[in-house]
N, C-alpha and C positions, 0 to 999 in steps of 0.2 A: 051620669055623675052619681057620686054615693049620696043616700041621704043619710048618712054619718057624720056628726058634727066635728068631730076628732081629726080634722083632718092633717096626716104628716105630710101629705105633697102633691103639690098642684100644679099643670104647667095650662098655660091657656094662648093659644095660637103662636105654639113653639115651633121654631125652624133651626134642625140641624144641617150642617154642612159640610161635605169634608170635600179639601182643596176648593174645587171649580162646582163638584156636586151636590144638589140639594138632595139630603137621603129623605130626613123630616121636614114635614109640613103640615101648618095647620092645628097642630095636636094641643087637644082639649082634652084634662083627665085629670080626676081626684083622686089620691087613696086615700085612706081612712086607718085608723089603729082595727086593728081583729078582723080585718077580713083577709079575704085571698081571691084578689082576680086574676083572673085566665086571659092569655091573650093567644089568638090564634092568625093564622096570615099565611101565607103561599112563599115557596123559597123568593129572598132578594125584598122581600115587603116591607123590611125597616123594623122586624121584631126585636133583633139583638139589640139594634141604636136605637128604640125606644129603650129597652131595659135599661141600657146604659145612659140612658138621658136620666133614668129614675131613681138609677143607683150611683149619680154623680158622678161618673167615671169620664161624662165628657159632658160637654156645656152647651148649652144651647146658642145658637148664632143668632136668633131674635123669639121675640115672646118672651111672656110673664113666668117666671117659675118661683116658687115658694115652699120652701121647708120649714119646716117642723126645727126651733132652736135645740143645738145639742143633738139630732135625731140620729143615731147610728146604721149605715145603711152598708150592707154587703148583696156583692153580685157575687153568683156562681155559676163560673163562664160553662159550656157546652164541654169544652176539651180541657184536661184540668193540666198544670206547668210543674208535676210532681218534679222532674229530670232538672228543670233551670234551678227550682229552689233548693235540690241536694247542692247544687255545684255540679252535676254530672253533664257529660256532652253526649249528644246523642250522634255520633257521627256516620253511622248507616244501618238501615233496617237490617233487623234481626240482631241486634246488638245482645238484646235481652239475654239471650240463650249463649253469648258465650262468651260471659262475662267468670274470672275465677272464682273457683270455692273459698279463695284465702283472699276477695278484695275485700277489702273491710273498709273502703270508703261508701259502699252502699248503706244506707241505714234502714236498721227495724224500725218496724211501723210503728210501733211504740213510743220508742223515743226519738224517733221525727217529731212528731205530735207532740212530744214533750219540750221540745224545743221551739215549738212553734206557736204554742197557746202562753199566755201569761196568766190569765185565771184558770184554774183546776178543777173550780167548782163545777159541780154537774157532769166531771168530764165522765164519770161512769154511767151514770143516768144514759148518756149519749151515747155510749157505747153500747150499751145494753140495748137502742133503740135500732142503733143501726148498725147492729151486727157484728163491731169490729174485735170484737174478743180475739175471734179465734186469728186475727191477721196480727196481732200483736208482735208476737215472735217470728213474721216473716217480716223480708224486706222487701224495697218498693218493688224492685226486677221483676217479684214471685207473682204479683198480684194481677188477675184479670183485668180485662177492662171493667166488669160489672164493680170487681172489689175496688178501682181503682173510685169507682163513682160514688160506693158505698163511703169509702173516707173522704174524699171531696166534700161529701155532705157533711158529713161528721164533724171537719174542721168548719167547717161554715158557721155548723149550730152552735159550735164553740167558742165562734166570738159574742153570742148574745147580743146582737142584734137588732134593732128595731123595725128594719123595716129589711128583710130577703128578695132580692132579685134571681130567680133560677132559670138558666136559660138551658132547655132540654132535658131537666133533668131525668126522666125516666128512659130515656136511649141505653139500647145494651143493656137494660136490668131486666133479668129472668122475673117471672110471676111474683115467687115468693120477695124478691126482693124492693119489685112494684109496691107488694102490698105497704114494707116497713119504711119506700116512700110516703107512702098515701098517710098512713099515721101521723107521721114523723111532720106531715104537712098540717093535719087535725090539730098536732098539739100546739102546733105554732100557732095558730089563729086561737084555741083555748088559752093564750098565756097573751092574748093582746098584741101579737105579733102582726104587722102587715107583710102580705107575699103577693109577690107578683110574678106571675109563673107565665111561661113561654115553653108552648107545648102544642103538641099535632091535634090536627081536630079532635080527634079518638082519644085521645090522652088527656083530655078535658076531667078534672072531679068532681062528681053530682056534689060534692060541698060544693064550689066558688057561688062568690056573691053573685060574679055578671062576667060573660064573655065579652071583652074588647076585639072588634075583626081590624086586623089593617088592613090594607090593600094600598100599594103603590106609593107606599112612603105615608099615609094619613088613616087617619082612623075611618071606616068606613063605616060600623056600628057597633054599637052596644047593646048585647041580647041575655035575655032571661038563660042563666045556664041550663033549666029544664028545657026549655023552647031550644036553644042550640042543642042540644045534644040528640032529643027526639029529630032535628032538623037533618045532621049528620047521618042518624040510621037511616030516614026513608031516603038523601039524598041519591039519586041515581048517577054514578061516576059514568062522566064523557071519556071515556076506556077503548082504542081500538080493537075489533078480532081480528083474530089469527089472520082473514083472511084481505084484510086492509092494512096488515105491516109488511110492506119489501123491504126484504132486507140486502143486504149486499151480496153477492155469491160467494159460497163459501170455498174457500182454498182447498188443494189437493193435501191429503194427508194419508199417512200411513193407520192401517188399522193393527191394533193392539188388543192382546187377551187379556190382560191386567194394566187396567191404568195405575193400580197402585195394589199391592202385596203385602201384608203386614206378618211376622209372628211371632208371637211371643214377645213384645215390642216393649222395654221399660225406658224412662227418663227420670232421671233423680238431678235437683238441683239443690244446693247447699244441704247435700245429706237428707232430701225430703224427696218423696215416692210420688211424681206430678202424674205419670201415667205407668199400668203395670197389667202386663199380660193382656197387653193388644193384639188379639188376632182380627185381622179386615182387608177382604179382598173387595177392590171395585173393579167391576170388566167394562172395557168399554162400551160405554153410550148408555152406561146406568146414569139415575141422577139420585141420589143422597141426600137425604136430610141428618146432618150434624145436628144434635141434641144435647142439651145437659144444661145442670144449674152453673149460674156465676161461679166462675173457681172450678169446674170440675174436666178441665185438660180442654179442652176444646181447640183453643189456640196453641196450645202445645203440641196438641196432635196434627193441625195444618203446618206449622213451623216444621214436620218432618219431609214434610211433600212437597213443602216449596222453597225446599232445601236452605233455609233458613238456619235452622237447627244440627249443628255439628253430631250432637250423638244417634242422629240417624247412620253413621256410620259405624259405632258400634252393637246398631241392630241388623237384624234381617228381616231388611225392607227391600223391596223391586218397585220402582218407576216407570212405567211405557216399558215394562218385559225385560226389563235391565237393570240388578240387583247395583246399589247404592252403594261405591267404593269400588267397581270396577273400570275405571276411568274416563267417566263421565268428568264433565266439568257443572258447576255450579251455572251458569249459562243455558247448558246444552241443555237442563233441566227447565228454568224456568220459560225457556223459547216455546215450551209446551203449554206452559200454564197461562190463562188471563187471570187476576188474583185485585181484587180487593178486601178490604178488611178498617176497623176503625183506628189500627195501631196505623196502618200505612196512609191513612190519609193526615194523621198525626205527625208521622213522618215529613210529610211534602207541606205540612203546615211548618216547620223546624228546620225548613231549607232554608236561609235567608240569604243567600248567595247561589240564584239561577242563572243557568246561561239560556239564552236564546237559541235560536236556529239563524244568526247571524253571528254565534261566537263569538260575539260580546256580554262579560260578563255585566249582569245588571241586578236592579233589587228586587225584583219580580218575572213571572214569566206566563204568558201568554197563553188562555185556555188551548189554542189549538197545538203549542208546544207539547203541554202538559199532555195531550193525548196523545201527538205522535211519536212521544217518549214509549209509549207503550209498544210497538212495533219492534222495539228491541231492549227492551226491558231494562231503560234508562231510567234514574233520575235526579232531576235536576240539571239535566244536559242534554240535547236532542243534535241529532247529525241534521243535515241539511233535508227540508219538507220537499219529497217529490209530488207531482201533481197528482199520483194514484194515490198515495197517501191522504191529500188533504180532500179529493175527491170520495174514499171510503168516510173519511171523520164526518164530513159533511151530510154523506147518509146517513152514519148513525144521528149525529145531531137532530136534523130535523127529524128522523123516526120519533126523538124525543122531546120534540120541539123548543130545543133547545142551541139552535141555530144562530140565536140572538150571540151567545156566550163566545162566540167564534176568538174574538181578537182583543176581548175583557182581562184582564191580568187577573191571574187564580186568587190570590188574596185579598181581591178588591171587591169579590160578589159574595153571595152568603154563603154560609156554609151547607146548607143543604142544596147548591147551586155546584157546591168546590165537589161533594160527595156523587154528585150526577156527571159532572166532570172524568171524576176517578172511575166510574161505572164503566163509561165508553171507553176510557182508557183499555179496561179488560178484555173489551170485547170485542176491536177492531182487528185482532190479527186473527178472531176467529181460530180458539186454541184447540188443541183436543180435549182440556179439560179447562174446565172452569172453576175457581175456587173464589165464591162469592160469601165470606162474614159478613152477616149484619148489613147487606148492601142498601137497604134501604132507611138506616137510622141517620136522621136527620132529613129525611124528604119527605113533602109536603104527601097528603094521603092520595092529591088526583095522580102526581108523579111518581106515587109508587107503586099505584094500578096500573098505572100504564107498563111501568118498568116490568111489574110482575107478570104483565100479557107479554112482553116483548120477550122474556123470558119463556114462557111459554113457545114460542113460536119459535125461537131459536133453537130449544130443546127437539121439537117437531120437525121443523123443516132442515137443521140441519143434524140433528141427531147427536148435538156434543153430548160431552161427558158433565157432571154438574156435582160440584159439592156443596150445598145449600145452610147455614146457619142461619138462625133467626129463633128470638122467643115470642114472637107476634104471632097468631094463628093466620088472623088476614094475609100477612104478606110471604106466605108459603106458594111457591107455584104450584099447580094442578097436576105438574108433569112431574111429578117427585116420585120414586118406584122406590127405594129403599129409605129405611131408616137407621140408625147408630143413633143411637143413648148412652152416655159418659155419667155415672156416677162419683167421685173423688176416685178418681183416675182410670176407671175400670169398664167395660162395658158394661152398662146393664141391662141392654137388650138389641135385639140386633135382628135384622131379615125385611122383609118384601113389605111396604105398605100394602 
């Protein structure tokens, strides 16, 4: 407990519950005005629905809780609802890329925000803090995931606030954009702000007052942030090698000289130069690491290769040794790729009409649907589970010990649980190439050691192809042989690690 006498909010042996399930229990916890605690926990451990206990957003089913009168509280959830709040409908990935130069129901980022705040006061200050100058005059389509989080933030700080709930917010932001978090966090606590932040062990700030751990729905302790943090470095992760993961056998497959062919490669959207003068060959069984700050093509340049992106036809680009536009199908393509990314888990978060593998439609759908969707590169609708099928998901599952999640419906477990979900989705059909964004943003740090050995060993034993994004150094695999660096749409460096 704080020993701050200020205190905005306290809940003492709080129990939430949704439907039939107890998520919280137990939970004892003060904030205080000017500080900022850290809460840390294992995916499915009840992070979110504490935040959301603190940020009012849902009510406790027993126990004491006490606010602060008048106290102004915003959460700012992990995936932000820019798309519901335009009016716009997201009706299938890849939308982004081929939407008209003349729709003018998208709106600039500018006067979104202008429509969205009531007070104006500070709004430059804010902008100045987090970056959003230069996105002003783009609209929401253009924007990264990293820029999408930088305004997220931005409109947060703009309600003034008293008390910030942030739940992940450092996910998908480059270094430099870390850093105009980490600030952007200082000044809030300098201005008497209480925060309460929900973040990966690692992602922990030598500022917070005191690290909160959950574990299993209740709070498990409360620790000196210096003492956790030195805790986390000597921590020793329970991490398999290479030579204790079996994994499934892998499929017959044809070999290819170029998995992917680029030259001279531009994409311009509303009159603007996203990428320009792409030249990049990958041969098979290279693995890649994708580079570049927020904003700087990354995801523009995957939306070419997994055929996402219409004006990969008016480039010269080759796929699997087969130049794009000579009668392949949109299918024929992706049947190659396993493919996660944070836009596409955002996707199957904005399905809200699944079907099952009993073709009935319902309001949710079953982890093990969700994966064997991937076998033919469904979604939201799965043909009928053969026994080979659900015997492969089963091995990757428990390689990831994650076996539990088998017959849990996807929106019902956490989100760094929904993102480990997506993971195996990619990897069960065992593709020729692999196009893994950001695969580990929102998983806990022993799960994404492990994910990143598992990675390893796939790369090795069965010699896929890999295209690897991440601004995290830790969760880079070992088995990386090239690099590609994107600066504002360009290469800026390129060749062999």
């Amino acid at each position: 407990m704080s020993d701050n006498k200020n205190i905005v909010f306290s809940a003492k042996d709080a129990v939430v519950r949704k439907e039939l399930s107890t998520i919280l229990s137990g939970i004892d916890i003060e904030l205080a005005e000017n500080e900022l605690v850290a809460r840390v926990g294992s995916a499915g451990s009840g992070k979110t629905t504490l935040g959301q206990l603190v940020s009012g957003d849902i009510k406790a089913y027993a126990g004491d809780i006490e606010v602060k009168p008048s106290l102004k509280r915003t959460f700012v959830s992990q995936q932000d609802n820019f798309f519901s709040m335009t009016g716009m409908t997201l009706t299938y990935y890849g939308q982004r890329y081929e939407y008209s130069e003349e729709n003018e129901e998208i709106p600039l980022v500018g006067k979104w925000i202008d429509k969205l705040i009531d007070n104006k006061e500070g709004k430059e200050k804010v902008f100045e803090e987090m970056n959003i100058n230069p996105l002003l005059e783009r609209n929401l389509m253009q924007l990264s995931n990293g820029e999408r989080k930088r305004t997220q933030i931005a409109l947060a700080l703009l309600n003034n606030s008293d008390l910030y709930v942030f739940d992940q917010p450092f996910l998908g932001l480059d270094t430099a954009t870390r850093e105009i978090l980490r600030k952007a966090l200082i000044t809030l606590k300098e201005n008497g702000k209480t925060v309460f932040l929900i973040c990966g062990a690692k992602e922990v700030p030598e500022f917070s007052d005191r690290v909160v751990v959950i574990e299993n729905g209740s709070i498990k302790d409360t620790v000196e942030t210096a003492q956790y943090i030195k805790g986390i470095k000597a921590a020793a992760e329970d991490v398999p090698s290479l030579d204790d993961i079996d994994l499934p056998l892998p499929i017959d497959r044809p070999e290819y000289e170029f998995i992917v062919k680029m030259n001279d490669v531009h994409v311009t959207m509303q009159g603007e130069m996203l990428l320009s003068g792409i030249n990049w060959e990958v041969r098979d069984h290279e693995r890649w690491l994708l580079a570049g700050h927020n904003g700087s093509g990354k995801s523009t340049l995957l939306s070419l290769i997994t055929a996402d992106n219409p004006q990969a036809y008016t480039n010269d680009i080759s796929l699997f040794d087969r130049k794009r536009g000579s009668g392949e199908s949109i299918w024929d393509i992706k049947k190659k790729i396993g493919f996660v990314s944070p836009e596409l888990h955002l996707y199957f978060l904005k399905q809200t009409k699944l079907s099952s593998s009993s073709n009935t439609v319902v309001s949710d759908m079953p982890c093990l649907d969700v994966i064997v969707s991937g076998f033919n590169d469904e979604i939201g609708f799965t043909s009928s589970i053969t026994n080979w099928q659900e015997n492969i998901v089963m091995t990757w599952l428990k390689e990831l010990h994650l076996d539990y999640l088998k017959d849990k419906n996807f929106t019902e477990i956490s989100q760094g649980e929904q993102r480990m979900v997506l993971l195996v989705r990619s990897l069960i059909k065992n593709p020729p190439l692999l196009i893994l964004d950001e695969p580990c943003q929102g998983i806990d740090y022993e799960q994404s050691q492990r994910f990143i050995k598992l990675l390893d060993a796939i790369c090795t034993k069965i010699n896929s192809t890999l295209i690897y994004v991440s601004h995290s150094p830790d969760e880079i695999p070992s088995c990386m042989t090239h690099k590609i660096e994107l600066e504002n749409g360009t290469v800026k460096s390129i060749g062999k690690i």
